[in-house]
C-alpha positions in Angstrom: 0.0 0.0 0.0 1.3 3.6 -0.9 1.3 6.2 1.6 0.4 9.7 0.6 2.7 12.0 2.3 1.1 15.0 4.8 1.0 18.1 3.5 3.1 20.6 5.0 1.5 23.7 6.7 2.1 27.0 6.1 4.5 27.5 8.8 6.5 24.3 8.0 6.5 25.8 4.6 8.2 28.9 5.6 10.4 27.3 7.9 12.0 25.3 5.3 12.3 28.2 3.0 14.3 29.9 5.7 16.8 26.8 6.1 16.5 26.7 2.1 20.4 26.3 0.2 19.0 29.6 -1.4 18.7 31.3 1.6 22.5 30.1 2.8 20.9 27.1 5.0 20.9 29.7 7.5 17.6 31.3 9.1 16.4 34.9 8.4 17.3 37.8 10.2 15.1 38.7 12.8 13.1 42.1 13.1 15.4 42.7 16.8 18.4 42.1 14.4 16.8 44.1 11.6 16.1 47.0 14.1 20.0 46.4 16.1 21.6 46.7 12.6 19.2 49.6 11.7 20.6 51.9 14.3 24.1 50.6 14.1 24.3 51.5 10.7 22.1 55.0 10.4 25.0 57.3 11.5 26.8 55.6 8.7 24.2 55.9 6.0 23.5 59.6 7.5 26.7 60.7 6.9 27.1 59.0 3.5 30.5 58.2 4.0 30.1 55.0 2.7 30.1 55.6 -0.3 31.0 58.3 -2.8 29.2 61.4 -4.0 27.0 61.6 -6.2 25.8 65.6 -5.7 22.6 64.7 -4.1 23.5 67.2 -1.0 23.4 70.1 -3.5 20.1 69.4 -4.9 18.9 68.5 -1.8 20.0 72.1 0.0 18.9 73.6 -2.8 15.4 72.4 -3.2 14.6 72.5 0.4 16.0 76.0 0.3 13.7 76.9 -2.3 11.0 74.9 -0.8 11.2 77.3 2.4 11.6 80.3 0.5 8.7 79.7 -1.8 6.5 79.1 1.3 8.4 81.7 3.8 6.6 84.5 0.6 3.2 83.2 0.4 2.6 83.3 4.1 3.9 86.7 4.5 1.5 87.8 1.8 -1.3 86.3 4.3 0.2 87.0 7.3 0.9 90.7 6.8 -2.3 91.6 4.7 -4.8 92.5 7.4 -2.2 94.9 9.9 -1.3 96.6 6.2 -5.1 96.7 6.0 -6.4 98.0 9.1 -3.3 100.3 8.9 -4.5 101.7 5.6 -1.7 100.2 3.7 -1.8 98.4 0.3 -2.1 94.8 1.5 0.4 93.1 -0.6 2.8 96.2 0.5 4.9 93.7 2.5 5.0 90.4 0.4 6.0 92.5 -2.7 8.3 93.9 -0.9 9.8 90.2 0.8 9.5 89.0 -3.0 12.3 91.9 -3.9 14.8 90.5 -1.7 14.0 87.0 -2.1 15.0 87.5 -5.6 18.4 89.3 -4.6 19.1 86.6 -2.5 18.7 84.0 -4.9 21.2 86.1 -7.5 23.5 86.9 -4.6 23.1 82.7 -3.6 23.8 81.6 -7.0 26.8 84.4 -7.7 27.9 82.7 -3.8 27.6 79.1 -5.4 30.2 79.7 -8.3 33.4 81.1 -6.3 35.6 78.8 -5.5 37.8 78.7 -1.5 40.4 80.8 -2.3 37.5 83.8 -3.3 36.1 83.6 -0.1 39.1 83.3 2.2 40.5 86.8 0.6 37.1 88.4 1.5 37.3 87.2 4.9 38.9 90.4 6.3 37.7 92.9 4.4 34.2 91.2 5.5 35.2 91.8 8.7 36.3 95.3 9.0 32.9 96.2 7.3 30.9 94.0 9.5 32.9 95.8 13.0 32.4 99.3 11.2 28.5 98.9 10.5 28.1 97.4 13.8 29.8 100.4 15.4 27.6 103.0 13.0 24.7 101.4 14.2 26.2 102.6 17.6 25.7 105.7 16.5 22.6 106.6 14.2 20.9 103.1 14.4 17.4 103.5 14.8 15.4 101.6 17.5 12.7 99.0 16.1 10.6 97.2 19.1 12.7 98.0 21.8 16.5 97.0 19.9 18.5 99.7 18.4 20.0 97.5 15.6 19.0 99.0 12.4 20.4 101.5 10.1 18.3 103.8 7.8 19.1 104.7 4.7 15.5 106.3 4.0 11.6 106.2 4.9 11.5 102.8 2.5 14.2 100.8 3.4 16.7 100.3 6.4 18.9 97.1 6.7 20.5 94.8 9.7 24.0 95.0 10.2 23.8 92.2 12.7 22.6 89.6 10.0 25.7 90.3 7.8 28.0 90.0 10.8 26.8 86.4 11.4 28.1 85.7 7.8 31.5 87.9 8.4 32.1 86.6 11.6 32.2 82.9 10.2 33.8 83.8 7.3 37.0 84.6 9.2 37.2 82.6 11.6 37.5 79.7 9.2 39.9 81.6 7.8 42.0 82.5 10.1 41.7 78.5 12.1 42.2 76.9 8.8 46.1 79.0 8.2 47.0 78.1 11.5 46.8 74.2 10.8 48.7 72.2 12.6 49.1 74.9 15.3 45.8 74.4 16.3 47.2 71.6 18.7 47.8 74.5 21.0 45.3 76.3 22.8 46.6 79.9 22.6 46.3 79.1 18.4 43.1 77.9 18.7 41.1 80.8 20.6 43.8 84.2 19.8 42.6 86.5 17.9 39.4 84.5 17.1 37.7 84.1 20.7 38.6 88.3 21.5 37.2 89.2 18.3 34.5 86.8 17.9 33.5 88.3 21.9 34.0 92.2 20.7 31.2 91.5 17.9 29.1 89.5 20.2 29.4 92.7 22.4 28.7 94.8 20.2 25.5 93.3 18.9 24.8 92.9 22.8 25.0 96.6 23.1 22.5 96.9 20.8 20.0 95.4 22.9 19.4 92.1 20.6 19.7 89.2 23.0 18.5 87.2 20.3 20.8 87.9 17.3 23.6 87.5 20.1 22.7 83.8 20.8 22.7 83.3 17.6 25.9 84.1 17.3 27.4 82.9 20.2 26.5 79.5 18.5 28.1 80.4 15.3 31.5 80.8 17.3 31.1 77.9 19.1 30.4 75.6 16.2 33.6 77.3 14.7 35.9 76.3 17.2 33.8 72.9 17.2 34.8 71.7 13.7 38.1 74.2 14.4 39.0 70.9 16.6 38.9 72.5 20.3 38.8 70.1 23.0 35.3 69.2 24.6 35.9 70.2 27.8 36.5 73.7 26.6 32.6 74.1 25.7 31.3 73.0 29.0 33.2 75.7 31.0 31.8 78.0 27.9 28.1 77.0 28.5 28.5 77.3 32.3 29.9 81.2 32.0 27.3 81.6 28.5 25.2 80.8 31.0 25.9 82.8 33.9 26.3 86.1 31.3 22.7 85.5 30.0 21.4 84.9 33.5 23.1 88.4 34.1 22.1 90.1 31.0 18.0 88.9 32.0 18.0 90.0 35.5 19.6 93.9 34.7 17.1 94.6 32.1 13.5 94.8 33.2 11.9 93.9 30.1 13.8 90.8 29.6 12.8 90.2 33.4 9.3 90.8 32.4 9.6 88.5 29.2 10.7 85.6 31.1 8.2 85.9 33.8 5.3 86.3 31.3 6.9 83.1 29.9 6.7 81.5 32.9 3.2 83.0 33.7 1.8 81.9 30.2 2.8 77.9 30.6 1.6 77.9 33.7 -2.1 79.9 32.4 -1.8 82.5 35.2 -0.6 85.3 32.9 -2.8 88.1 33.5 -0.6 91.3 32.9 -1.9 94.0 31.6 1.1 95.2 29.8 0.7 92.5 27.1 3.7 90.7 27.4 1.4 87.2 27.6 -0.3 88.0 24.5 2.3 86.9 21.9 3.3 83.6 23.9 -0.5 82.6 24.4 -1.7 83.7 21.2 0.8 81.7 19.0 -0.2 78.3 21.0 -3.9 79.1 20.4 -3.2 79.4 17.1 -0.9 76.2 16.9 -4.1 74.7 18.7 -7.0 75.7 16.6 -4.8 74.3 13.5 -5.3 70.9 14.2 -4.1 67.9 12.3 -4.6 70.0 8.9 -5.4 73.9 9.6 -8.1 76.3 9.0 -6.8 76.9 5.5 -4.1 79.2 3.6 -5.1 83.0 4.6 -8.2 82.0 7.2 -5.8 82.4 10.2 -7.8 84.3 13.1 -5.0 85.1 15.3 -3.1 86.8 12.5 -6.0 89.6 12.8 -3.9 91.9 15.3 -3.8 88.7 18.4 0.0 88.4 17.9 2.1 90.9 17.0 4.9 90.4 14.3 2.4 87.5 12.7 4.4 87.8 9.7 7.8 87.9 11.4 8.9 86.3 14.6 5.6 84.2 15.1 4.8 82.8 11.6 5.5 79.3 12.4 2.0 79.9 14.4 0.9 81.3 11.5 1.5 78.2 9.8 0.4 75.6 12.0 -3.1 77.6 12.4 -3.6 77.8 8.7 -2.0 74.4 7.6 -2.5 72.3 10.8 0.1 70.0 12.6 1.0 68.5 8.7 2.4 71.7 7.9 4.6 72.4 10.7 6.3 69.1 10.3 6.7 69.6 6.7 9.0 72.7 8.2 10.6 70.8 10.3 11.5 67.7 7.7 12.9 70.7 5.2 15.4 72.1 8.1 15.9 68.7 8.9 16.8 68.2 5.5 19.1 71.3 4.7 21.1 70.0 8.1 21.6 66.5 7.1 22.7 67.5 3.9 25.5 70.3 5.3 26.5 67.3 7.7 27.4 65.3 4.7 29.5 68.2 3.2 31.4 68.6 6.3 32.5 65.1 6.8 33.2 64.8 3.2 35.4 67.7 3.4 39.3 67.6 3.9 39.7 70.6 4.0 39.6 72.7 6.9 38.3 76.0 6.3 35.2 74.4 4.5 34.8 72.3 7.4 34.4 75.7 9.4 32.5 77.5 7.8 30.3 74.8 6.5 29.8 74.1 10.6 29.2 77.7 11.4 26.6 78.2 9.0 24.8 75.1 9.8 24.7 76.1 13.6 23.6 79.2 12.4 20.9 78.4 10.4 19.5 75.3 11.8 20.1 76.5 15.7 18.1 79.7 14.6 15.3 78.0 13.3 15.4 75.6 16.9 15.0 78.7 18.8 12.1 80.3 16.8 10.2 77.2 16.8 11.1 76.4 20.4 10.0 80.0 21.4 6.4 80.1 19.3 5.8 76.6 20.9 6.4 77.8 24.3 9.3 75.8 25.3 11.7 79.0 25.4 10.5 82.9 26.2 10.0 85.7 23.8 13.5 86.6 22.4 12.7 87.7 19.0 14.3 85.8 16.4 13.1 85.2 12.7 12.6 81.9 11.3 14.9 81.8 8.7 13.7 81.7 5.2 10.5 82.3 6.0 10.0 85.5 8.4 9.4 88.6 6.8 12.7 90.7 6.8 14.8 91.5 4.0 18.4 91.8 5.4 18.0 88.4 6.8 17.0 86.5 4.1 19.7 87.8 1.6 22.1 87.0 4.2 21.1 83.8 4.7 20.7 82.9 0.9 24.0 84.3 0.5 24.9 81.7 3.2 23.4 78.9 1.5 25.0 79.6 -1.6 28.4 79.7 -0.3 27.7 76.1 1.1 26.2 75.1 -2.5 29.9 76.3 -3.8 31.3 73.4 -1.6 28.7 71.2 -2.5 29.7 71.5 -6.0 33.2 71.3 -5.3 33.6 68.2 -3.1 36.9 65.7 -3.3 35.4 62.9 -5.5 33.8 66.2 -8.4 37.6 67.9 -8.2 39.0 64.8 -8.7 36.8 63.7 -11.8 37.3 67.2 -13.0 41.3 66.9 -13.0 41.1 63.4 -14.6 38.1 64.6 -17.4 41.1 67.4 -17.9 44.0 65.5 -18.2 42.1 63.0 -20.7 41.0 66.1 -23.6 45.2 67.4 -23.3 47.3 66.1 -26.2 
């Protein structure tokens, strides 16, 4: 008699194609494995060191860049629209206006993105002087503009920030000046003279101005300097603790930045009931994140931007943005920064070279840290200190600067090791 073998079941079945010759006689990974090598790889595949370029981190800064841009315009046309009309102003006075230096920025940032290292080291000093001199005129015939004297103007139509083209100066020369030191950098006295002193007098001076803001800002442009610069780790913590301290100082002797951070305080905790205001911009900008949902009210139906929070189409249009195009929205901001940072990273640590290293570091800790503390501030996790998003806030003088900034990291996007190389060999092949 002939026995009909049992069929197998489903899970024999995939058990055997496990243990199959195919599959190396060996069982699949599991998902724990799949997760363990997941995370042991990422910082790996982040950095993209693995393998060689292939010019993706241009396209990508790019794109995102213009991404921000693009939407940074259209919500200042809705944000600004109704204070230009119930000020009697031509509602489109401010987004026409944002559209002007958007488009100088984007000549300036491709200009930027065609000059090669050399360019921009020899433009480091003379960047520098201007940058001290403006920042010194402001000193004197700046104009003050909600409650900081840190503008100059040149007439009743247009006045520019000195500050925002100090952050570019400033870490123009210090890459510089870190990079043709070298191998002397071992030493501490190389590493932090002249470029801590002077990097300090700019800070101050910006700090004289009343512009806590822009001075953080900074302060994390220098540090990330002397980060990729190669200075010790244990010289940052000693920075943060006196950083610290100095802020701590600078907060309690001024008695609006006393009242900001109380107000901060008051507004988390839903006690604020001050009749100066000072709650108004804090609370406002997390009713408006709140009413925006999971997908918003719709581009231009914002109700907070109608005169609840002031600046709507400068320092708090990320609320802007979450109210009009929900919680969706504001992580699409998010993913674009996120992507602008990755790609930088990938630049840096593709980089031999030192000075690109620098600067590539400082404008990334510029940019990106900027954009932390804006979003931190509008979502209530730090106090009012009054600094732009970047890309997107209303304010000419920053976004030139900033494209300019992007396009000198596009330049060393373009020119990484593996694209020099290629070009040398691509050369030698067309010579007799």
């Amino acid at each position: 008699m002939v026995t009909t073998p049992a069929r197998p079941t489903p899970a024999a079945k995939l058990q055997a194609k496990r243990t199959s010759p195919a599959m190396g006689g060996a069982k699949a990974p599991s998902i724990g494995s799949r997760v363990w090598e997941f995370f042991r790889t990422f910082w790996t595949r982040l950095e993209g060191s693995d393998r060689p370029s292939n010019g993706s981190s241009y396209y990508l800064i790019l794109g995102a860049t213009l991404a921000l841009t693009c939407i940074g315009l259209m919500m200042v046309f809705s944000a600004s629209s109704v204070e230009s009309i119930a000020n009697n102003e031509d509602p489109y006075q401010l987004g026409l206006r944002e559209s002007m230096f958007a488009g100088i920025g984007l000549v300036l940032m491709f200009i930027f993105s065609r000059l090669s290292a050399n360019v921009y080291k020899r433009l480091a000093w003379p960047a520098l002087v201007l940058a001290l001199v403006l920042l010194v005129l402001v000193l004197v015939i700046g104009v003050n503009v909600n409650g900081n004297t840190n503008w100059i103007r040149v007439n009743d139509g247009f006045q520019f920030q000195p500050s925002e083209a100090a952050k570019l100066a400033i870490a123009l020369w210090m890459a510089t000046v870190l990079s043709r030191k070298g191998p002397l950098l071992s030493q501490w006295k190389h590493m932090f003279i002249p470029v801590v002193p002077v990097a300090a007098l700019v800070v101050g001076l910006v700090l004289k101005q009343g512009d806590l803001g822009t001075s953080v800002v900074m302060m994390a442009i220098v540090a990330a300097a002397l980060y990729f610069g190669g200075a010790p780790g244990r010289i940052f913590v000693g920075a943060g603790i006196i950083g610290g301290a100095a802020a701590l100082i600078l907060a309690a002797t001024s008695h609006n930045r006393v009242s900001r951070i109380q107000a901060w305080f008051d507004a988390l905790n839903g006690t604020c009931h001050d009749v100066t205001g000072l709650c108004d911009q804090a609370r406002s900008g997390l009713y408006a994140l709140a009413s925006g949902g999971w997908w918003g009210v719709g581009l231009g139906q914002s109700r907070q931007k109608w005169n609840w929070i002031p600046e709507a189409h400068n320092d708090f249009i990320f609320a802007i943005i979450g109210e009009e195009f929900g919680l969706i929205g504001t992580f699409v901001m998010v993913v674009l920064y996120a992507i602008i940072a990755i790609a930088i990273f990938r630049i840096i640590v593709r980089q031999n070279d030192l000075f690109v290293r620098v600067l590539c570091g400082a404008i990334l800790a510029w940019i990106i840290g900027q954009a932390f503390v804006n979003i931190a501030m509008v979502t209530g996790l730090l106090p009012v200190i009054g600094v732009p998003l970047p890309l997107v806030s209303a304010g000419g003088t920053a976004l030139v600067l900033v494209l300019s900034a992007i396009g000198v990291v596009l330049s060393f996007a373009r020119n990484t090791p593996q694209n020099l190389a290629l070009e040398r060999e691509s050369d030698a092949s067309v010579q007799p």
